[in-house]
N, C-alpha and C positions, 0 to 999 in steps of 0.2 A: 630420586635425586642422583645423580650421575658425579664421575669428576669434573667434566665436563663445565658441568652448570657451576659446579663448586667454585670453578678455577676461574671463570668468567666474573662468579661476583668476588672474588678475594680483593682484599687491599691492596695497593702498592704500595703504602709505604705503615710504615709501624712507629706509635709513638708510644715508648716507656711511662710516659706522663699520664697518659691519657687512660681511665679504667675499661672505657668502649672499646678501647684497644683490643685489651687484653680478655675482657670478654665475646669482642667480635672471633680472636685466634682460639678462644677453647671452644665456641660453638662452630669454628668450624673445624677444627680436631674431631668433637666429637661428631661430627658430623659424619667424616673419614672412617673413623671406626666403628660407626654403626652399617658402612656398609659390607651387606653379607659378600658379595661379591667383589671385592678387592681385592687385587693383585698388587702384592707387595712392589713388584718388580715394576710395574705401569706407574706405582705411585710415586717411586724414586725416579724417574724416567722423565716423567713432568717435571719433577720438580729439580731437576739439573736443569731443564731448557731455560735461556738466557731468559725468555718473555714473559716467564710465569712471576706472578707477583710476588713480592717478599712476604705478606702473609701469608700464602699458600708453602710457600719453600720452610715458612718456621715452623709450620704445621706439619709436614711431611716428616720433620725432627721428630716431633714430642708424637706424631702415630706412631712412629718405629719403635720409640722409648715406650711408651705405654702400653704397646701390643706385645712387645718381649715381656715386661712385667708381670703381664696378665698369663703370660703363658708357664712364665718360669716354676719351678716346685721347689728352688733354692729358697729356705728362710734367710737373713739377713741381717742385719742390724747393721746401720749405715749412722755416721756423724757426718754431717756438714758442716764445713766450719768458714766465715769469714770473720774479716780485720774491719774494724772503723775507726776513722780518724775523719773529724770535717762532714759527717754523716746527718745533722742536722736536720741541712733542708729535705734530704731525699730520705729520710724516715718517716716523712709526711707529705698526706698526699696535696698535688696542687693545689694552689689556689692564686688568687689574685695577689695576695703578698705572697706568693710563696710558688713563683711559676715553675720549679725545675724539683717540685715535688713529685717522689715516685712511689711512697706509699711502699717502700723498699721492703719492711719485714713484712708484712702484712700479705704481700705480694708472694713472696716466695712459700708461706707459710702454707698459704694455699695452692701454690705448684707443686711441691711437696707433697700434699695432703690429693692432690686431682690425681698424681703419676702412681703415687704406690695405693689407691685404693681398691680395698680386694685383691691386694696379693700380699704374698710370703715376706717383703720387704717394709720392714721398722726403721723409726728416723728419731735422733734428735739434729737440732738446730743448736750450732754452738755460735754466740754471736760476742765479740770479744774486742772493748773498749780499749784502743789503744794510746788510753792517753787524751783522749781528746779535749781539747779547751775548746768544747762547745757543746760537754755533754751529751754527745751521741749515746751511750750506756743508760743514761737516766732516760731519755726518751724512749729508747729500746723497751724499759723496762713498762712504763707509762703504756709505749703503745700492745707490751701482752698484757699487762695486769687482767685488762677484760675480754680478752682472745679466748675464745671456747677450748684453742688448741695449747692454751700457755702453758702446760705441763712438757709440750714438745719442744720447747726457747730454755733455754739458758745461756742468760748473760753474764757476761765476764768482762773484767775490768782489771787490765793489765798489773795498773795502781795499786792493786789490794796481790798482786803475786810478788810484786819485786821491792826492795833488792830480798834473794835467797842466795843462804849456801849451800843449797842444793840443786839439780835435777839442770835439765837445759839450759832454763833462765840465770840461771846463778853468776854470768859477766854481763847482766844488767844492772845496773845502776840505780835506775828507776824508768819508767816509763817511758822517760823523754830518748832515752835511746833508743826505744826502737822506733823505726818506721815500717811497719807493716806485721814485718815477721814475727817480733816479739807476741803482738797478739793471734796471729796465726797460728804459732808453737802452742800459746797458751791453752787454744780453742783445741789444739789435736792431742795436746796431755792430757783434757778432762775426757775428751773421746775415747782414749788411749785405757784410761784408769776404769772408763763407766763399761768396760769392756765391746764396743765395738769391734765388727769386725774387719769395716774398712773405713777409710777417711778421705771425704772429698771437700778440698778446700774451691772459692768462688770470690766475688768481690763482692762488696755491700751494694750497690747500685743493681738494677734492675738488667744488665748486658744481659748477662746469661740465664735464659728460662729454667729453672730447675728440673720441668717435667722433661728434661733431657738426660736426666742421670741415668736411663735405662741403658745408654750409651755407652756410658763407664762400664757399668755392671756387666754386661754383655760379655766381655774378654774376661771379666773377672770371673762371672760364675763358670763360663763355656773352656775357658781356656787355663783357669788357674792361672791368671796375671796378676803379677801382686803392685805393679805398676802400670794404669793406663794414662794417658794423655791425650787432651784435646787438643785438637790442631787447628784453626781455624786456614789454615794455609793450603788445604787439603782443596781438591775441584770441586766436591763435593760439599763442602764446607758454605756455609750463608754466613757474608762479613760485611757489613755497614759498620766502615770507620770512619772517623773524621782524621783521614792523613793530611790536612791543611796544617794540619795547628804545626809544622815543624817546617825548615826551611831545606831546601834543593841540600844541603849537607847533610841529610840525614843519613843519604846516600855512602857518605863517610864514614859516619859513627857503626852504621853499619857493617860496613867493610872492617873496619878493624875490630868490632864486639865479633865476627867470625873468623876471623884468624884466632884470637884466642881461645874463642872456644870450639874451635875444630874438632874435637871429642864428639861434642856434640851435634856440630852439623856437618859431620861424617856420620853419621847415624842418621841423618835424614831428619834432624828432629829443629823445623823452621820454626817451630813458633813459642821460642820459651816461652814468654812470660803471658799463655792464656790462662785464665783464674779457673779454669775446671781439669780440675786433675783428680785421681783418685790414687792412693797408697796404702795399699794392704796394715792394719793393725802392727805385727812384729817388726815388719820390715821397716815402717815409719817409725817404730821405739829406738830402730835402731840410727836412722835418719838425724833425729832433730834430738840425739841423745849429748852431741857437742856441736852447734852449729856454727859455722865459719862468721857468719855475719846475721843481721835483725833489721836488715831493710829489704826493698824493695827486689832487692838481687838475688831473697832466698832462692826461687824457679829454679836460677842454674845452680845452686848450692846442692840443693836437693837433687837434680838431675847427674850431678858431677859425682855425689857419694852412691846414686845406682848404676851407676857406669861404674864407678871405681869397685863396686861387691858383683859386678858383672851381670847383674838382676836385668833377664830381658823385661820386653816390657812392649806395648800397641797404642798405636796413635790413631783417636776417632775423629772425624769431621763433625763439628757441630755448628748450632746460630749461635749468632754474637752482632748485638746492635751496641755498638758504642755510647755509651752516656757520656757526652762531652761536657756539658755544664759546667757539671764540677767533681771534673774530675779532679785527684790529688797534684798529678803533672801541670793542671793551670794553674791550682792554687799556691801549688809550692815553685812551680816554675818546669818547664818541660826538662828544659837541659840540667836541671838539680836532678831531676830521677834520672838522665839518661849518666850525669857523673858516676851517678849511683850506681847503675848497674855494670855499668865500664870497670869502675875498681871494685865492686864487690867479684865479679865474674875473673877477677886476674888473682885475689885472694883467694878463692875457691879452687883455682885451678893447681895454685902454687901448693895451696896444704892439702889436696887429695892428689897429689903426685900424678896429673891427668897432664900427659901431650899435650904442647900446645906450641902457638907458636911463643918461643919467649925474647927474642926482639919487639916483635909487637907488644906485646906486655910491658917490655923494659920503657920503650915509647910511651904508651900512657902513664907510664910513674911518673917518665921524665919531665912529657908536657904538660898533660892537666893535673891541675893544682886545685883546680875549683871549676863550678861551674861555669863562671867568666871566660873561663879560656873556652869549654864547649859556642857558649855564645857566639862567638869570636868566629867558627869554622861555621855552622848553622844555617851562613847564606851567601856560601861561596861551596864549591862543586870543582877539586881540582880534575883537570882534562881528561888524566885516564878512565876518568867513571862516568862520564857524561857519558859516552855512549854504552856503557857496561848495563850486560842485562842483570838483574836483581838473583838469578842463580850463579851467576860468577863471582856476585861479592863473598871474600872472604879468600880468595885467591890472592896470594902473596905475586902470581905471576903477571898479575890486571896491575899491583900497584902493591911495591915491596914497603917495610916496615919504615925503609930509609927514606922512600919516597915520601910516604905517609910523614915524616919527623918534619922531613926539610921545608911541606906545603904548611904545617903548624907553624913551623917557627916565622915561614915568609907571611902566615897571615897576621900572627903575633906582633911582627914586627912594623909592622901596615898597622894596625890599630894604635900601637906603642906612638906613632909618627904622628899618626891622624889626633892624638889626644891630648899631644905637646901642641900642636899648634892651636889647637882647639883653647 
């Protein structure tokens, strides 16, 4: 067998849904690594080229992760940790009532279990209920009770931590404050307490393959990085998004989420909010010891307090297949998470005393009130960004803060018009 022939039969496209899928991409992984003759360098080579199939390029990931694995003599102890809310249908796998099932823990438990076996690296799986009014934690529980591997799962249930007058969580309320981060935190204290020695948080949906944490580990063991980050923005990077779902202004929201956080993309760091990151055990005690915020905005929370301890830190290229379904941004509404991250990310900046720009900051206090107002900009694109390339957003000189206020208020006020006469 050749790469050759490999790369002739790989799929073009990849369905999370689907289990032939996901067994078509480990048999040809392991297809990859059984051969004796492979050239690391030939195999990344294919799979940059524009024409090679998306299976083949996912596969290229999880050989580099699992061949470093297999090589490494570092022991380990790793937590994984995500958040569920609305986790339902994709904790089970499809069916005819149930098309946008992905069979989600079950999936990973075994990408987990295929990337670290026979080597030096231990896992648990922290999987942490945030709340959900649909019972995501109860099925969780349901779908390991007869998992061969259920001593590696533990689930957690926001609801049974808060309110405390103690430790991180202690300005929650109850559950319903958080969205996301509350049980992200939750899932990185039990990591944190069971003595891990690093922590990689991910999404509950099937996006990210796990047999790519070889990826993380890589700068961690080789280089002593107590911060790494995936970057899906990277050329080397494999990214099937669905950017429909938002309208020609996204181009905006963007431009002004990097003017504030300039910190951070002055550092070259394009892709906050991807779910695979990894943070060294102390340095994350120290992290999410008081955090700014408990939604969706932690990414640059967290990013802002290892900028501010000056903690360097590497950015890997990984796969990432977008699960659109259901995602949280349809259910809850796109432009609710993008409010979110827009004021969480000017809160963050303002209490870790991080450069930024603070016009633009003072602009988003001023104009958005709610998500309503995002709606409002969404599908409209003022002039100066139309033809602006996607590395110049964030540049105050493409379209200053003022600019940015006055095109808010002229849209605001066009809607305000349009709804009187309406």
């Amino acid at each position: 067998m050749t790469i050759e022939t490999l790369l002739s039969n790989a799929k073009s496209t990849f369905d999370l849904r689907e289990p032939s899928h996901q067994e078509s991409l480990y048999a040809l992984a392991e297809a990859l690594l059984e051969m004796s003759n492979l050239n690391s360098e030939d195999l990344h080579r294919v799979g940059r080229r524009s024409d090679t199939p998306l299976e083949f390029k996912i596969a290229v990931k999880l050989v580099d992760s699992r061949q470093y694995l297999l090589k490494t003599q570092t022991p380990l102890n790793i937590g994984v940790v995500y958040a569920m809310w609305g986790e339902h249908n994709r904790l089970l796998p499809k069916s005819k009532s149930n098309p946008n099932g992905e069979d989600s823990l079950r999936t990973k438990i075994r990408q987990l279990d295929w990337v670290t076996e026979d080597t030096p690296i231990d896992w648990t799986l922290y999987v942490a209920d945030d709340g959900c009014p649909h019972a995501s934690g109860k099925i969780a529980i349901q779908v390991t009770d007869s998992h061969p591997l259920k001593n590696k799962v533990k689930v957690l249930f926001l609801n049974d931590a808060v309110p405390t007058q103690n430790g991180p969580l202690r300005e929650l309320r109850s559950a319903d404050d958080s969205r996301k981060a509350g049980a992200i935190i939750l899932g990185c204290m039990h990591a944190i307490t069971d003595g891990k020695d690093a922590v990689i948080y991910t999404d509950a949906d099937n996006s990210v393959h796990l047999g790519q944490i070889g990826l993380l580990l890589r700068p961690f063991i080789e280089d002593n990085c107590r911060v790494v980050l995936g970057n899906r923005k990277h050329p080397d990077a494999v990214l099937v998004k669905e950017e429909g779902r938002w309208g020609i202004g996204i181009k905006l929201l963007r431009h002004m989420q990097r003017m504030v956080a300039q910190a951070i993309i002055s550092r070259n760091i394009l892709d906050t909010q991807a779910a695979f990151k990894l943070y060294e055990r102390s340095l994350l005690r120290k992290i999410i010891a008081n955090p700014t915020v408990f939604d969706f905005s932690f990414d640059t929370d967290w990013l802002l307090a290892t900028i501010r301890m000056e903690e360097p830190f590497k950015q890997v290229p990984f796969a990432f297949i977008d699960s659109f379904a259901e995602s949280a941004s349809i259910t809850q509404g796109s432009m609710t998470t993008w409010e979110t991250l827009l004021m969480g990310l000017v809160k963050a900046v303002r209490r870790h005393q991080i450069p930024h720009n603070e016009e633009m900051a003072r602009v988003l206090k001023a104009e958005i009130h709610s998500s309503a107002d995002l709606d409002i900009l969404i599908h409209h694109l003022p002039p100066e960004l139309i033809e602006a390339d996607a590395s110049a957003l964030g540049d105050p000189a493409l379209m200053s803060p003022e600019a940015v206020q006055a095109w808010i208020q002229k849209l605001k006020a066009e809607a305000s018009a349009d709804l009187k006469k309406a």
